[in-house]
N, C-alpha and C positions, 0 to 999 in steps of 0.2 A: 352679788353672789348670795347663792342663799345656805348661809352655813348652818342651819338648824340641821339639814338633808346628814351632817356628820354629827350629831349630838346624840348619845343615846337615851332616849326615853326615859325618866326614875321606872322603877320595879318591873322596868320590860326585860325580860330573858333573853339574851341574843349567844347568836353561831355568827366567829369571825367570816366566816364566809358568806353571812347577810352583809358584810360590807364588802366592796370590792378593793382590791389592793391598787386599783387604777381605775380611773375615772375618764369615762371615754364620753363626756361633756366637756372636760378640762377644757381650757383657756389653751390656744397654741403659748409653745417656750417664746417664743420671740417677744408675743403682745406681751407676755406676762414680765419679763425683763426690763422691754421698753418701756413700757404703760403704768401696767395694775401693778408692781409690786415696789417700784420707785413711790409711787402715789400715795400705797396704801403703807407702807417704811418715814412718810414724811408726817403722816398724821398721826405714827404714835409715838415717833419723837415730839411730837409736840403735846401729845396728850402725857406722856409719859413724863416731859420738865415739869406739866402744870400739876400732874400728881406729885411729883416730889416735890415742887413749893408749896404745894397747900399742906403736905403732912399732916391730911385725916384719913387716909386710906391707905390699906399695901393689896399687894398681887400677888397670890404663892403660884407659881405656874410648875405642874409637875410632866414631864416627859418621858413613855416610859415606851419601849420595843425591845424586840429581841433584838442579837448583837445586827449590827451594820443598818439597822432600821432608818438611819437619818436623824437620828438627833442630835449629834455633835456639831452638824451642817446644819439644820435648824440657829441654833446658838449662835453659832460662827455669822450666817449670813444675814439672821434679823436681828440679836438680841446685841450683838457686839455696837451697832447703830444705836443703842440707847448710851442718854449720859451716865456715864460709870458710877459717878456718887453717889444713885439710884438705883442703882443693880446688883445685887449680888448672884453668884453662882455655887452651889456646893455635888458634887461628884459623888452617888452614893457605892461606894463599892464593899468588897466584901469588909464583915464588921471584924475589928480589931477586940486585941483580948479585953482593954479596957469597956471599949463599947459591949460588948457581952454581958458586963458583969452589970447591966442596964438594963430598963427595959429598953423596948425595940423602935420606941419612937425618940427617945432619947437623943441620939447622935445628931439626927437632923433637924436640930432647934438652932444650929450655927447658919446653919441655911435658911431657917424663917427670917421674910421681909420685916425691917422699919416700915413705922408710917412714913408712906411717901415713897418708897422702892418698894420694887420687882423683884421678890425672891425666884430664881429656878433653880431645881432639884433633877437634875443630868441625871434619872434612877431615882427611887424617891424609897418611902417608906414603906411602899407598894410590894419592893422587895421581899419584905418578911412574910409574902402572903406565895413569894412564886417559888424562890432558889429553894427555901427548907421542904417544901414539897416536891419537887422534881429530886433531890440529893440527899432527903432525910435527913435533914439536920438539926430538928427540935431537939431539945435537950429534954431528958422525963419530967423535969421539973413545969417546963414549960406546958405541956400537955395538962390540959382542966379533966376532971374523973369525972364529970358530969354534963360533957356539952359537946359542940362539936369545935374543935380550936379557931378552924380557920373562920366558921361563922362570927364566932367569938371575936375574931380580928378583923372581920370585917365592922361590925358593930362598933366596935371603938374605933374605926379610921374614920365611920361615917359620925360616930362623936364627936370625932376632932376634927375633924372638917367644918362641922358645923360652930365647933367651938371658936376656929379662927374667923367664919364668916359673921358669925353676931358681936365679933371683937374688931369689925372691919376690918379684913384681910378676907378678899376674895380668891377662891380658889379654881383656877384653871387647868384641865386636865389633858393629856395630849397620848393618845394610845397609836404608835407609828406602823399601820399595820401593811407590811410587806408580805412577798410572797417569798416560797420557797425558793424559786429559780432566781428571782433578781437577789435574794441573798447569797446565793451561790455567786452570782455574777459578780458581785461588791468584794465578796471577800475573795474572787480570786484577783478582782484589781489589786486589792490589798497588797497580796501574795507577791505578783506577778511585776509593783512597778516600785522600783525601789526608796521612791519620795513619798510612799505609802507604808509600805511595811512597817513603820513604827505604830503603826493602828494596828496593826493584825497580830492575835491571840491564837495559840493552838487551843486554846479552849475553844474559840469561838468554833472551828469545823467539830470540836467532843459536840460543841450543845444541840447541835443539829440532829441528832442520834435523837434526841428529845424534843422534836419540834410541835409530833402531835400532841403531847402533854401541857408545852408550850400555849398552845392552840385552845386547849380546852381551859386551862387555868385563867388564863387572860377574858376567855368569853366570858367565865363564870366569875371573875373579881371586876368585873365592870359590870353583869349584870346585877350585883351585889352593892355596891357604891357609888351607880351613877345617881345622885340624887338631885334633888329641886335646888339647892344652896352650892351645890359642886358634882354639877353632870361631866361626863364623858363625851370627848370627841375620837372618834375612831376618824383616821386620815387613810387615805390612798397614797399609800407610803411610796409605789414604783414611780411612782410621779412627783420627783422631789422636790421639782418649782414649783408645780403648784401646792403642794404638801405647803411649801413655806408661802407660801397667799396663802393658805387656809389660816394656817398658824399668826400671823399677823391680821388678818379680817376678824377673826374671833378676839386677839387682845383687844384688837380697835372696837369692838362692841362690847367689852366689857368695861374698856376706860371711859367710853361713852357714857355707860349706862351709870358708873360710879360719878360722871362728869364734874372733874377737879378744876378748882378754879384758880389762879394767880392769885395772893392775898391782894389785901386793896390795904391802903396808905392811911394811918389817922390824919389826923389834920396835923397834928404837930409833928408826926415822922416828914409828910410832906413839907413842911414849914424848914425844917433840917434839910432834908432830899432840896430843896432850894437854896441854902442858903451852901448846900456845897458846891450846887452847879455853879455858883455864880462866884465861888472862891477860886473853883477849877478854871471859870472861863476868862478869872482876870488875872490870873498869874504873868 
């Protein structure tokens, strides 16, 4: 697979509708089930133990769409197959009074990786560049009198981006981009079956109202932050198996490229590591 084709360019300016919300190359469901995604789920369990025993490197992997885009099913069907002592997960929802009285990247430092885990951020920091814009919700304080804010916030996420990439923790980025009709379609599963409805928000049909703002925000914070150290994958979101091959092929090419090794044995841990096997083997 050639996942560069979902990457977006540093300082290239993009329209979500330069990417397709469905990939009509996709892999049929079937192969991708039987095949490619059992295959490519076994190689980052293994890449992903051997990161978290060497503990010189983490993963911050952020996931970010409008509501029903696929990213709880993401989670759910790739990231639950990692071993758990290695993973965390933190849920950004709206911020509480404490986190307010903070600045905006604050909250989500509970959710940055150890060396050796995979942090993901279900909504991430990303937030504070979308919801206050679509619902107005900067406070006057927050507003700079001399700058434009959001540039301003973009600037410092690509800071801090780069600040966890040269502190190794790579940063992987996941923009789940669906269309308007199969959201429609998802959230009236939702609605419609009742082993669903605990997913479904009457906010979720409000933000619809705002979809084309939606649209423009997200073109313009990815073409702002996809950089060299922490690029942008925009996914063909209606196509949710392969969305999750895409999402597993890319961590598999970044733990590749981090390529984590098992520690190796001194000679006297070995001399130990032997003198217990051979206590175990003669009990």
């Amino acid at each position: 697979m050639d996942i560069k084709k979902y990457r977006v360019t540093p300082g290239e300016s993009i329209h979500l509708s330069d990417y397709p919300t469905s990939d009509e190359n996709r892999i049929a469901e079937d192969e991708l089930l039987d095949q490619h995604i059992p295959k490519s789920v076994e190689e980052l369990k293994e890449l992903h133990w051997r990161l978290h025993a060497e503990e010189k490197n983490g993963v911050l992997v952020i996931l970010q769409a409008i509501d029903a885009g696929g990213k709880d099913e993401a989670i759910s069907y790739i990231f639950s197959n990692l071993n758990a002592q290695g993973l965390r997960t933190l849920s950004v929802k709206k911020p509480s009074d404490t986190e307010k009285k903070h600045d905006y990247l604050w909250r989500i430092h509970e959710g940055l990786p150890e060396k050796g885990e995979v942090g993901i951020l279900n909504r991430s920091y990303y937030e504070e560049v979308i919801a206050p814009r679509i619902h107005d919700l900067l406070e006057e304080e927050e507003v700079p009198d001399d700058q434009d804010v959001w540039k301003m916030r973009y600037r410092q996420i690509n800071d801090f981006e780069r600040y966890l990439v040269e502190n190794g923790f790579r940063v992987v980025k996941f923009l789940f981009n669906v269309s308007k009709d199969e959201q429609k379609k998802r959230l009236l599963e939702r609605i419609k079956d009742p082993k669903k409805n605990f997913e479904f928000s009457f906010s979720d049909v409000e933000e619809r109202e705002h979809w084309d703002e939606y649209q423009d925000i997200f073109a313009e914070l990815v073409s702002h932050t996809s950089t060299e150290h922490a690029p942008w994958h925009v996914l063909p979101a209606d196509d949710e198996w392969f969305t999750r091959y895409i999402v597993t092929e890319v961590m598999n090419d970044v733990l590749r490229e981090i390529d984590p090794q098992y520690p190796k044995l001194t000679d006297e841990d070995q001399e130990k590591l032997d003198e217990a096997i051979k206590k175990l083997e003669n009990e």
